[in-house]
C-alpha positions as CSV (number, residue, x, y, z in Angstrom):
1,X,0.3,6.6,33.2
2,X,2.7,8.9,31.5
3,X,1.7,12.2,30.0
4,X,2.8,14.6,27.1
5,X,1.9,17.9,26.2
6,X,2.5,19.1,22.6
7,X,2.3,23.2,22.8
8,X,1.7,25.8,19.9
9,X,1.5,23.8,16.8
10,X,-0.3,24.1,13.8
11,X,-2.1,21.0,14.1
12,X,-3.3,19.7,10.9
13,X,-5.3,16.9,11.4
14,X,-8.2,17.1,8.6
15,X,-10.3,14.3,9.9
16,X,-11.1,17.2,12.7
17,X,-12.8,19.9,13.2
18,X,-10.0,23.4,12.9
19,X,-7.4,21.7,10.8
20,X,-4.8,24.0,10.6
21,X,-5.2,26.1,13.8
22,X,-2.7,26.2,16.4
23,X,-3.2,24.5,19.9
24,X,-2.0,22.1,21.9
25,X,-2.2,18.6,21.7
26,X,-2.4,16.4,25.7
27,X,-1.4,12.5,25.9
28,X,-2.2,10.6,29.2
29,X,-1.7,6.6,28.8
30,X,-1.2,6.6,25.3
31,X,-4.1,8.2,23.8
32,X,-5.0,11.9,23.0
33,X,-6.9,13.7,25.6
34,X,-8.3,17.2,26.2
35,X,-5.2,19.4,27.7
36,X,-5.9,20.3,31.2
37,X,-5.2,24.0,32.1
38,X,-2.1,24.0,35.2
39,X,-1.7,20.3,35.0
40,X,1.8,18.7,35.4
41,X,2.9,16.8,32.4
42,X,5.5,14.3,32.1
43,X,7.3,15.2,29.2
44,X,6.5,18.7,27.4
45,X,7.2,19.8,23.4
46,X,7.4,23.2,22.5
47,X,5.9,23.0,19.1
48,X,6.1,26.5,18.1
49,X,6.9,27.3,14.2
50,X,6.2,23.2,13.8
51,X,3.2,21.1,11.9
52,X,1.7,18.6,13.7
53,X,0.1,15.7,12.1
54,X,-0.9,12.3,13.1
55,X,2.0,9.4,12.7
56,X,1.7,8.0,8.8
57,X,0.2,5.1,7.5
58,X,1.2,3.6,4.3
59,X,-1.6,1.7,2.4
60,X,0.7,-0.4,-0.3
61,X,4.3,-0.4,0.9
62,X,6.4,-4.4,-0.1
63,X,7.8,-5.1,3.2
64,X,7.1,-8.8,3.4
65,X,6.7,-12.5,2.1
66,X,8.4,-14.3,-0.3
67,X,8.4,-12.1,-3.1
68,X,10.5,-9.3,-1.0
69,X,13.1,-11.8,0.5
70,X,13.1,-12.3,-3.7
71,X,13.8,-9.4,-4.5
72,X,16.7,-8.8,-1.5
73,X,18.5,-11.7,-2.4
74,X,18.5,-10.9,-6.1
75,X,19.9,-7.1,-5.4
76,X,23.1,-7.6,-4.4
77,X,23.7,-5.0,-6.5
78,X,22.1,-2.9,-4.0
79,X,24.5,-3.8,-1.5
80,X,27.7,-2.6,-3.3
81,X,30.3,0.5,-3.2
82,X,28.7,1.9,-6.6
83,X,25.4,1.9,-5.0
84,X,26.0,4.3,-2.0
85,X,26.2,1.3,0.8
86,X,24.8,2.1,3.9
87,X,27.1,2.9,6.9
88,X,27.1,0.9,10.0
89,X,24.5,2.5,12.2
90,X,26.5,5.0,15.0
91,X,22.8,4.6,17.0
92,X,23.5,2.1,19.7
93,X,19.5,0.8,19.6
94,X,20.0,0.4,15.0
95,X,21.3,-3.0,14.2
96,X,22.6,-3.0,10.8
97,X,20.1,-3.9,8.2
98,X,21.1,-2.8,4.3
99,X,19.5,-1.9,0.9
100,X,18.3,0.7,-0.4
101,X,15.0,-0.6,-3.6
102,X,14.4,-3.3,-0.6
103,X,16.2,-2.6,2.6
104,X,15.9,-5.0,5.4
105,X,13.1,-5.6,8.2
106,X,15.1,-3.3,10.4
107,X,16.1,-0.8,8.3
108,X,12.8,-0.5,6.7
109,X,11.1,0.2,10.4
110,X,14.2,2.9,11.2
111,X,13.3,4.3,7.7
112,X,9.8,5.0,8.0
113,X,10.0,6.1,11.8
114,X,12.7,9.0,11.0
115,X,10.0,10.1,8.4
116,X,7.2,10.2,10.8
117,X,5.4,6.7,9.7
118,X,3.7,4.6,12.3
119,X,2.1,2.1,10.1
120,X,2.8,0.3,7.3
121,X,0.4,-2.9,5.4
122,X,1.6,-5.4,3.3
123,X,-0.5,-5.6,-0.1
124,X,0.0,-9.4,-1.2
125,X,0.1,-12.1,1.1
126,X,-0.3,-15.6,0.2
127,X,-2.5,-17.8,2.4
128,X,0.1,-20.4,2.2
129,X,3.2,-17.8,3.1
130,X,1.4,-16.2,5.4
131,X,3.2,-17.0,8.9
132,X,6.4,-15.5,6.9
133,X,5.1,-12.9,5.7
134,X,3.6,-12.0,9.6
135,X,7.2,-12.8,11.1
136,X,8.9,-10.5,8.5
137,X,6.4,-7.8,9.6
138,X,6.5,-8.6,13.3
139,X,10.6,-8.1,12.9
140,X,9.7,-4.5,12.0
141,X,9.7,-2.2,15.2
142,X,7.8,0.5,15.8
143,X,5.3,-0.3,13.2
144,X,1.9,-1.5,13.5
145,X,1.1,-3.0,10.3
146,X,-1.3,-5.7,8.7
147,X,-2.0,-7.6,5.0
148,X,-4.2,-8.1,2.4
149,X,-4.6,-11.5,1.1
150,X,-4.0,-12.6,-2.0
151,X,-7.4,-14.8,-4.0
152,X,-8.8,-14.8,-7.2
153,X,-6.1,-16.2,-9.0
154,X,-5.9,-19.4,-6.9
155,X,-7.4,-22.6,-8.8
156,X,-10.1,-23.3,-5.3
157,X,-11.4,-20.2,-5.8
158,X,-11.3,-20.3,-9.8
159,X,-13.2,-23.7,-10.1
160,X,-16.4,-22.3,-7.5
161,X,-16.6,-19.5,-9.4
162,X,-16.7,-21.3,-12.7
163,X,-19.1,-24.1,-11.0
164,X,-21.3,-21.7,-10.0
165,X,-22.2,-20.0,-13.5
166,X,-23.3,-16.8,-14.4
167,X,-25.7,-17.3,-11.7
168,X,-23.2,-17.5,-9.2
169,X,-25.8,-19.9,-7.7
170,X,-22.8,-20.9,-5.2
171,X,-22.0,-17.4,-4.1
172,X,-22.4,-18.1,-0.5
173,X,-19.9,-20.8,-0.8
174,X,-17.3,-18.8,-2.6
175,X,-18.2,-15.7,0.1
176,X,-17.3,-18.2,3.2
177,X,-14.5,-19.2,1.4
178,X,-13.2,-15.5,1.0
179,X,-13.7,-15.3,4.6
180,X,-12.2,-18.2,6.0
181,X,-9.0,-17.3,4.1
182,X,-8.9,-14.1,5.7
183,X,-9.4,-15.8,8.8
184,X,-6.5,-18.3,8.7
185,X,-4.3,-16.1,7.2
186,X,-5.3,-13.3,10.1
187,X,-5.6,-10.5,7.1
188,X,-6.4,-6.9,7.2
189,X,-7.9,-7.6,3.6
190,X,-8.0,-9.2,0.1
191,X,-6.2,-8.2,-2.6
192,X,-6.7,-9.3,-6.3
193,X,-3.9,-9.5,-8.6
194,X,-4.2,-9.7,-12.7
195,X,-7.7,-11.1,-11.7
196,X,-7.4,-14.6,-13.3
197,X,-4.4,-14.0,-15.4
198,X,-1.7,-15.3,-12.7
199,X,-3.4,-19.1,-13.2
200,X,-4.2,-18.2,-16.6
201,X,-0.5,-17.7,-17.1
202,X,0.3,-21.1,-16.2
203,X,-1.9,-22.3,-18.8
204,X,0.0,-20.7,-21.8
205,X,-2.3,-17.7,-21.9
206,X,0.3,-14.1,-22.8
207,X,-2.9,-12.0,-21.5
208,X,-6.1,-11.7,-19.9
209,X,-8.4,-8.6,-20.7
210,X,-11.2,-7.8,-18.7
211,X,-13.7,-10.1,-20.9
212,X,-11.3,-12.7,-22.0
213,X,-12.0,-16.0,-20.5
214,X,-9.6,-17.6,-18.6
215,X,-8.1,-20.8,-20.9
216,X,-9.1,-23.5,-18.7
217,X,-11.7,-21.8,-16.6
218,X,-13.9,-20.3,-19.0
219,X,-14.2,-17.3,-16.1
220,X,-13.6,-13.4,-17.0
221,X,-11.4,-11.1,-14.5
222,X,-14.8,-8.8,-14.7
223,X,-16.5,-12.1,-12.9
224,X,-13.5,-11.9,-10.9
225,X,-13.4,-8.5,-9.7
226,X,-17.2,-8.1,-9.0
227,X,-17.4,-11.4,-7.0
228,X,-14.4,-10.8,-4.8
229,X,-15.7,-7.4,-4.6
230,X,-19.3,-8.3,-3.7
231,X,-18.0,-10.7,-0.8
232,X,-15.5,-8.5,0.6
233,X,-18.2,-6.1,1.2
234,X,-21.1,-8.1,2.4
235,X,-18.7,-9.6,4.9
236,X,-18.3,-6.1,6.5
237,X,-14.8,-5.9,5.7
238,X,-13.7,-2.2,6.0
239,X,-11.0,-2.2,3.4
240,X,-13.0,-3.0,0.0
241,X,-11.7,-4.9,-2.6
242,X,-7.8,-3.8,-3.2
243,X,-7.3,-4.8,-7.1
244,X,-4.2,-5.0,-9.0
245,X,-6.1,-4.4,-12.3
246,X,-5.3,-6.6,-15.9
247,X,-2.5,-5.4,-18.6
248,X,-0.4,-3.3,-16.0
249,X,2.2,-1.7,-17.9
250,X,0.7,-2.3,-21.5
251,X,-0.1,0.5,-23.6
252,X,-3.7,0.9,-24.1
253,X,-4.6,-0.2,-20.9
254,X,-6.9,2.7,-19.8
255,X,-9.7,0.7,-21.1
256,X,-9.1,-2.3,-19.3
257,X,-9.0,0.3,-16.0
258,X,-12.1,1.6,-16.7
259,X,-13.8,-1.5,-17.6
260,X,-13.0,-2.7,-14.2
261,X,-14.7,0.3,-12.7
262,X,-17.3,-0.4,-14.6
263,X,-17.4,-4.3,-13.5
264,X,-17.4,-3.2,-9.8
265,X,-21.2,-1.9,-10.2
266,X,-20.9,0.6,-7.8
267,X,-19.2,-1.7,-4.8
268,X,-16.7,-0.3,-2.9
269,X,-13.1,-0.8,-4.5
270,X,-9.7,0.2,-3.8
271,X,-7.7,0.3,-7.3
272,X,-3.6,0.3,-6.5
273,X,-0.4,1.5,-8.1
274,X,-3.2,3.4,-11.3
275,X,-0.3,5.4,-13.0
276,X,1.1,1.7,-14.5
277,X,-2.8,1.1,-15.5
278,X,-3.3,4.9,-17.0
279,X,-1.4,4.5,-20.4
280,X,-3.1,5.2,-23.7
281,X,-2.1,4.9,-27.2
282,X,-2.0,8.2,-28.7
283,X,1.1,10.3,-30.5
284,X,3.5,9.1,-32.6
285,X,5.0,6.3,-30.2
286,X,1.7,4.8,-29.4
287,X,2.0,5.8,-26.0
288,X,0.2,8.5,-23.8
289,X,-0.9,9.9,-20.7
290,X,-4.2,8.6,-19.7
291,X,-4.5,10.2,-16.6
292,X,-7.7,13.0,-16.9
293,X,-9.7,10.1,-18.3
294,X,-9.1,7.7,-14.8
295,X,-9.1,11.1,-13.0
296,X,-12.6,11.9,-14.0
297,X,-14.0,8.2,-13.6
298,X,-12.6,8.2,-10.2
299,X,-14.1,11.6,-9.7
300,X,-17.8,9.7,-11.2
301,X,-17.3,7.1,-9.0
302,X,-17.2,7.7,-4.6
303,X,-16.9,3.7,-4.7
304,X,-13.6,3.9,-6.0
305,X,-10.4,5.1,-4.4
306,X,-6.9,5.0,-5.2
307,X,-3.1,5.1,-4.3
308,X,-0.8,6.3,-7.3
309,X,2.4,4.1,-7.8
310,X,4.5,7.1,-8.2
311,X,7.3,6.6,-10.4
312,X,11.0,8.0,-8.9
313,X,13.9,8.1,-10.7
314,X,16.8,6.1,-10.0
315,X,17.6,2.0,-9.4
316,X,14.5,-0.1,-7.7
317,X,13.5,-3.7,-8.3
318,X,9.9,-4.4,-9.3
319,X,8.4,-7.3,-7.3
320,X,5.2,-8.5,-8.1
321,X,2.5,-11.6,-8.0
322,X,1.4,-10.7,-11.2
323,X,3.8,-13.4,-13.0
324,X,2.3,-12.7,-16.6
325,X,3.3,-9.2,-16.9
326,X,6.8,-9.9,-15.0
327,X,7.4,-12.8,-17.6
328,X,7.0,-9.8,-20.4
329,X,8.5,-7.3,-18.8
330,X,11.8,-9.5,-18.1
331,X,13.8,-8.6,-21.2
332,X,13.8,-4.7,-19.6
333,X,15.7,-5.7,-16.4
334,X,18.7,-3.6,-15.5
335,X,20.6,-5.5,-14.0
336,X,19.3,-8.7,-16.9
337,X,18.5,-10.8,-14.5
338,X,14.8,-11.7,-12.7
339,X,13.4,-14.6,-10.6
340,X,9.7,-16.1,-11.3
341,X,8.0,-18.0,-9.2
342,X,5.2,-20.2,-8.1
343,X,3.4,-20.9,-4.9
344,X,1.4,-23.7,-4.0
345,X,-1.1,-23.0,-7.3
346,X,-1.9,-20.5,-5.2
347,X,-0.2,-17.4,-6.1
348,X,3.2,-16.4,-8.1
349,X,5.6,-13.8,-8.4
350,X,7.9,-12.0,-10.3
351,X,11.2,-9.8,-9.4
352,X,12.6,-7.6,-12.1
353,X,15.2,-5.0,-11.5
354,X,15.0,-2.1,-13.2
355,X,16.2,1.6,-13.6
356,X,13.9,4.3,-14.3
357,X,15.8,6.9,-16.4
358,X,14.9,10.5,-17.4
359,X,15.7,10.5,-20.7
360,X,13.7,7.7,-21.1
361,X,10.1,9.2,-22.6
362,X,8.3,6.1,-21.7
363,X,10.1,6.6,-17.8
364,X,9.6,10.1,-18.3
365,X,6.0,9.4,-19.3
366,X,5.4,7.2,-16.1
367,X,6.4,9.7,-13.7
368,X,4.4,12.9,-15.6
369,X,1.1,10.4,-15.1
370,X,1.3,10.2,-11.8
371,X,1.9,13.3,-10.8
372,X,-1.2,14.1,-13.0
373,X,-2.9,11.9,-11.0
374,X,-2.3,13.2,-8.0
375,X,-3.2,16.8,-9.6
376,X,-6.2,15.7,-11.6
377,X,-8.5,14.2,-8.4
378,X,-10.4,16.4,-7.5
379,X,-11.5,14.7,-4.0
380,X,-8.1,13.5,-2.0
381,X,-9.8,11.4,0.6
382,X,-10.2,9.4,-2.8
383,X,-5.9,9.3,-3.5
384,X,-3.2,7.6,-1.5
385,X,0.2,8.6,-1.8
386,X,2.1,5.4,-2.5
387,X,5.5,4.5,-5.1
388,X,4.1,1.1,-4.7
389,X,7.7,0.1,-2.6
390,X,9.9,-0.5,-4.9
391,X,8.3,-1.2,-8.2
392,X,8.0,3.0,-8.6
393,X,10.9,3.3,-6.2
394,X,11.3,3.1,-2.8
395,X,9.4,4.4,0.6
396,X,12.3,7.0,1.8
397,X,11.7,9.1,-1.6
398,X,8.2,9.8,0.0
399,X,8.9,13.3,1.3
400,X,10.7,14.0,-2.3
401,X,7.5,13.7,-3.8
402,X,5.7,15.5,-1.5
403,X,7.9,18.6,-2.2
404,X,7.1,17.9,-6.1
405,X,3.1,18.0,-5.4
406,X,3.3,20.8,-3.1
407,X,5.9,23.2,-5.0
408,X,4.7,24.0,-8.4
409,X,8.3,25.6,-9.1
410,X,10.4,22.8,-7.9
411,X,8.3,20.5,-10.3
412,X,8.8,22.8,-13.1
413,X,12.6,22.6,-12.8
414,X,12.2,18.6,-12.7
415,X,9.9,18.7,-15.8
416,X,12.7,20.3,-17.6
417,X,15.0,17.3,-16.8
418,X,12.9,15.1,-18.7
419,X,12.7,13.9,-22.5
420,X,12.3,17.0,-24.5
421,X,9.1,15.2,-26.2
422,X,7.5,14.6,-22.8
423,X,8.4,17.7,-21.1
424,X,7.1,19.8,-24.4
425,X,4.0,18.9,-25.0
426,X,2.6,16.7,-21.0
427,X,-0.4,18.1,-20.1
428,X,1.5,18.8,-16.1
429,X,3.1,21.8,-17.9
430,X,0.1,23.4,-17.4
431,X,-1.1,22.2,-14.0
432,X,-0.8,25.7,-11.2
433,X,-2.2,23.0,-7.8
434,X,-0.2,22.6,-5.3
435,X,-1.2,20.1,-2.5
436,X,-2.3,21.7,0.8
437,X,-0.8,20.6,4.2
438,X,-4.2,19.2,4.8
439,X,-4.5,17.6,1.5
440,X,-0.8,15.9,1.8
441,X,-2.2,14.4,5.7
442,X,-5.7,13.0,3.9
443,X,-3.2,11.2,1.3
444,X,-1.0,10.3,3.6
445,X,-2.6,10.0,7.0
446,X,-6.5,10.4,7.6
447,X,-7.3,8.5,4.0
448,X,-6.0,5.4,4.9
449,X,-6.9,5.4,8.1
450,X,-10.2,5.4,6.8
451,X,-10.0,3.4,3.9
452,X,-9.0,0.4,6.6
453,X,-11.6,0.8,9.0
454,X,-8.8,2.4,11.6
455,X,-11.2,4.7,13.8
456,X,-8.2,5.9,16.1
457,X,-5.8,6.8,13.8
458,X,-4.9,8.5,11.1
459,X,-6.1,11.5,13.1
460,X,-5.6,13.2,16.4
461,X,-8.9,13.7,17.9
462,X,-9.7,13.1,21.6
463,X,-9.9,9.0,22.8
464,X,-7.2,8.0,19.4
465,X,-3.7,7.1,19.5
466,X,-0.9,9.3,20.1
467,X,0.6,8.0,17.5
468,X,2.6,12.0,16.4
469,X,4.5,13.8,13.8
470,X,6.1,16.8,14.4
471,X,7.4,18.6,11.5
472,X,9.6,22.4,11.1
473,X,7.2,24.1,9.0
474,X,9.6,24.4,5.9
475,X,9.7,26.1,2.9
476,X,11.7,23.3,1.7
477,X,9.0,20.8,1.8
478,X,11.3,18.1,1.1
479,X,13.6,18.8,3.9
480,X,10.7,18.7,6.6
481,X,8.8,15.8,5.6
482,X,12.5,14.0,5.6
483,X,13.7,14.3,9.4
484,X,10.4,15.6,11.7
485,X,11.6,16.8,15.0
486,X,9.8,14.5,16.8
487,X,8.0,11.2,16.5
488,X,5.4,9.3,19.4
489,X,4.5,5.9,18.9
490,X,1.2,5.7,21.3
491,X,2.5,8.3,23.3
492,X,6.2,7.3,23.6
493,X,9.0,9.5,22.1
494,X,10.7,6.9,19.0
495,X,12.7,9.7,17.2
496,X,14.2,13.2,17.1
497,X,15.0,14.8,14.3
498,X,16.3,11.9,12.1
499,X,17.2,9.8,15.1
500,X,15.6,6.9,16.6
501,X,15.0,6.7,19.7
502,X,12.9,3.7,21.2
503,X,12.0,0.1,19.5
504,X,8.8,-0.6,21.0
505,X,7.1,-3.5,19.0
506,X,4.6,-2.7,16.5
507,X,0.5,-4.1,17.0
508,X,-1.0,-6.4,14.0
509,X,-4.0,-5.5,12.7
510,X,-6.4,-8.1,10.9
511,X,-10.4,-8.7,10.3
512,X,-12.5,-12.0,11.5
513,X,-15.5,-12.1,9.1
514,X,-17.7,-14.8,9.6
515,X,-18.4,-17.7,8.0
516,X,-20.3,-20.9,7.7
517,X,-17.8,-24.0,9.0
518,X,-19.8,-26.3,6.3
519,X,-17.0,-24.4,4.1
520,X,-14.0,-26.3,5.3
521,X,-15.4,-29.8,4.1
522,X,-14.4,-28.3,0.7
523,X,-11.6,-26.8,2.1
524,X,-9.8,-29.8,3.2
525,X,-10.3,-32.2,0.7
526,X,-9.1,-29.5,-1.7
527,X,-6.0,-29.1,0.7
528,X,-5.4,-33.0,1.0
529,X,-5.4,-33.3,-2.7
530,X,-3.6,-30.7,-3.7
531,X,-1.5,-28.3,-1.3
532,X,2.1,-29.4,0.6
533,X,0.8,-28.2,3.8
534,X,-1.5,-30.1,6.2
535,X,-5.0,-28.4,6.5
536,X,-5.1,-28.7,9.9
537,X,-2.0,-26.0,10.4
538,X,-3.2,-23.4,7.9
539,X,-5.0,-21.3,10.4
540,X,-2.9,-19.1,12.3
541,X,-4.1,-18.7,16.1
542,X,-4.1,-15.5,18.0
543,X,-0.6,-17.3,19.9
544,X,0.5,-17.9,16.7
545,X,0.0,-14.1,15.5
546,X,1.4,-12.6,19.3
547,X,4.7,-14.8,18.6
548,X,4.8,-13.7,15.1
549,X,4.6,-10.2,15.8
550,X,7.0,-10.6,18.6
551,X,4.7,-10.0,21.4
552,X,3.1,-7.0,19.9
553,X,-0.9,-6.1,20.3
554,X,-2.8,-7.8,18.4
555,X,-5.9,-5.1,16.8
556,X,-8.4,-6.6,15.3
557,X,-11.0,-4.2,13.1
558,X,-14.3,-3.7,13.4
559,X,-16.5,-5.1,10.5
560,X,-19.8,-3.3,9.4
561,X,-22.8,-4.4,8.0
562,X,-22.6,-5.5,4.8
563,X,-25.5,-7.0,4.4
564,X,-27.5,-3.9,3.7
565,X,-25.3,-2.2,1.2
């Protein structure tokens, strides 16, 4: 077995005990061990002056499915001479993959890895997409990476919830549903998007607050959101509920965030991309910065955590499933153009391009919330540091806004770039925190690790993976989260400073809750009636999964007992 010794770095690794001291970190067969005092190591690092964290995982990143292959097809614009085209990779192992809102399978693996990412989940797969969406994943190296799967908008899971009544007298049905679709799709989780509102949409309906009741359905997205929630978490499912909350983007909509909160009665959620569901109504132009408000409901509520959806100046597309708000948002694309799109009544999609400007004060606006976010949370195992890839801009401007939460100074002089209005008179003026190194590894490492059940990572105790960062400790905070000095995947060397290495293939994670096989009696007559694709080849096998993912692990997680909570 092959060994590595990492010497004299400041290990900062927050899940641990003496985050922040310096020591050395051993790795025999791939995981981390105690060092061993006059013992011969393969491969030694001389860490000294460096950071070491664990490798990152991103929670929410758009790296596959339908709605991404959208959204790359629609950007040529990415691809051309005004837009900075990527050179031809001079790295023998890099084949040439492009973009820069939505870069390709490859370059999105070679992206992350020169950052010191070792893990990256896709936040919306369909059930009926979902061998795509595992191929596109599996083409990344490096990576390990998973999905959530996308229900509650899908007209199965609509009509037993609305035959079922206030009651929910059918809840065990609708629960064995939830995890049967997790099963065939092989998921790491469920994700809820515009809880009702993408089939509501299809019915003529503009909007869908949290009470409204769906057109045809007669359900509410509270219903919704408390019953996915409720069977996500008696099925032991370590990742709770991830919810893409109603009237994103609207004005206002800080109630509609709250109320879902509020509709969760104290279950275990994870709300995503909150800066575009923080927006109130206040000031002359109706619209204001809601963020102390969700700040201090998240802070009320240890159910509840969060990644931000950081806004980052600059071209990006937005690509979504919630086709409501896409349809309104349309008429702001830069380039004009969008795509919308339905799949098998299951899901949709929309893919807008658009430029966030700094003279904008609504753009402006955006970007000053999240960073108030970030700022206003008092507890950061509750925060994950996401741009929501690409709808607030892409995954490689991830050690930019690190530098921004960790240097007071450096975000002053950005404030100042902003519209005059926003820059006078936003409450981040006045905000003195700056992130910690251990603070920025929570957000960016340990949290997530923990918010998907991932007991060996995210951290580099004894018995986890070696999966490594090593950083220059920088006073340019931007510069050394950009290009680490070194990056291990399980142990192996994949880059040095800013240049990859090794393509070993990434593992797949998922969850296999159980559930009663009466459930797929329902299932396939539903199927037979109404879906393109035969029943019988909607699960995806474990074969199925190795071969999408390219002969990578497969890691399943391990589910609690959620019968007791």
């Amino acid at each position: 077995m092959s060994s590595l010794l990492i010497r004299n770095g400041q290990v900062i690794d927050p899940a641990n005990p003496n985050s922040g001291s310096v020591r050395d970190i051993a790795v025999l067969g791939g995981r981390i061990v105690e060092p061993e005092a006059g013992r011969p190591y393969d491969e030694t690092v001389d860490a000294s002056g460096c950071v070491v964290m664990a490798g990152g995982i991103d929670l929410h990143t758009h790296v596959g499915g339908g709605k991404v292959n959208l959204a790359r097809l629609l950007m040529t614009d990415d691809h051309r001479a005004e837009a900075g085209p990527i050179p031809l990779p001079t790295n023998a192992l890099e084949l040439p993959s492009c973009g820069h809102s939505t870069p390709g399978t490859l370059a999105t693996a070679y992206r992350y890895v020169e950052m010191g990412y070792t893990a990256a989940f896709e936040p919306a797969m369909v059930p009926s997409n979902a061998r795509h969406a595992h191929m596109e994943m599996g083409d990344m190296p490096v990576l390990d990476h998973g999905a959530y799967v996308m229900l509650g908008s899908d007209e199965l899971f609509l009509e037993l919830l609305a035959a079922g009544g206030p009651e929910q007298r059918n809840f065990a049905q609708i629960r064995d549903y939830v995890a049967w679709t997790v099963n065939a799709s092989k998921a790491m989780g469920v994700k809820v998007v515009n809880p009702g509102g993408i089939s509501a949409f299809k019915f003529n309906q503009r909007k869908l607050d949290v009470d409204e009741a769906h057109v045809h359905w007669g359900v509410t997205p509270r219903q919704v959101v408390r019953t996915l929630a409720r069977a996500v978490h008696e099925l032991g499912m370590p990742h709770p509920l991830h919810i893409h909350g109603s009237n994103l983007g609207v004005a206002g909509n800080i109630a509609s965030t709250l109320e879902t909160i509020e509709a969760l009665e104290g279950l275990p959620a994870h709300l995503t991309h909150v800066q575009f569901h923080a927006y109130g109504t206040d000031g002359p132009k109706k619209f204001s910065s809601a963020a102390r408000e969700l700040a201090e409901a998240v802070d009320a509520h240890p159910n509840v955590s969060i990644d931000v959806g950081q806004i980052i100046f600059g071209q990006t597309v937005t690509a979504s499933g919630d086709t409501m708000r896409q349809h309104a948002q349309s008429q702001l694309a830069t380039p004009r153009k969008w795509v919308g799109a339905d799949i098998e009544c299951t899901a949709g999609c929309g893919v807008v391009p658009f430029r966030y400007r700094e003279q904008s004060y609504v753009n402006a606006l955006q970007w000053v919330i999240g960073l108030e976010l970030f700022l206003l949370v008092k507890n950061p195992w509750q925060v994950v540091l996401t741009t929501d890839h690409p709808n607030g801009g892409p995954f490689t401007s991830y050690p930019h806004l690190i530098r921004l939460l960790m240097d007071r100074s450096f975000r002053e002089e950005q404030l100042a770039r902003l519209h005059p209005d926003v820059a006078a008179n936003c409450a981040l003026r006045s905000m003195s925190r700056e992130l910690t190194l251990d603070e920025i590894a929570v957000m960016t490492r340990a949290g997530p690790a923990r918010l998907l059940g991932l007991a060996d990572r995210g951290h580099l105790g004894v018995g986890s993976a070696a999966d490594i960062a090593v950083y220059r400790d920088e006073a340019d905070r931007e510069a050394m989260f950009a290009t680490p000095t070194h990056v291990f995947k399980d142990g192996a060397a994949v880059a040095h400073s800013g240049r990859v290495l090794a393509l070993p293939t990434g593992g797949v994670h998922f969850v296999e809750p159980g559930y009663d096989p009466i459930i797929e009696k329902t299932l396939r007559r539903h199927w037979d009636q109404n879906r393109s694709m035969r029943f019988d080849h909607v699960c995806i096998t474990h074969d199925e999964l190795c071969r999408c993912g390219r002969g990578g692990r497969l890691l399943p997680a391990a589910l609690f007992d959620g019968s007791e909570g």
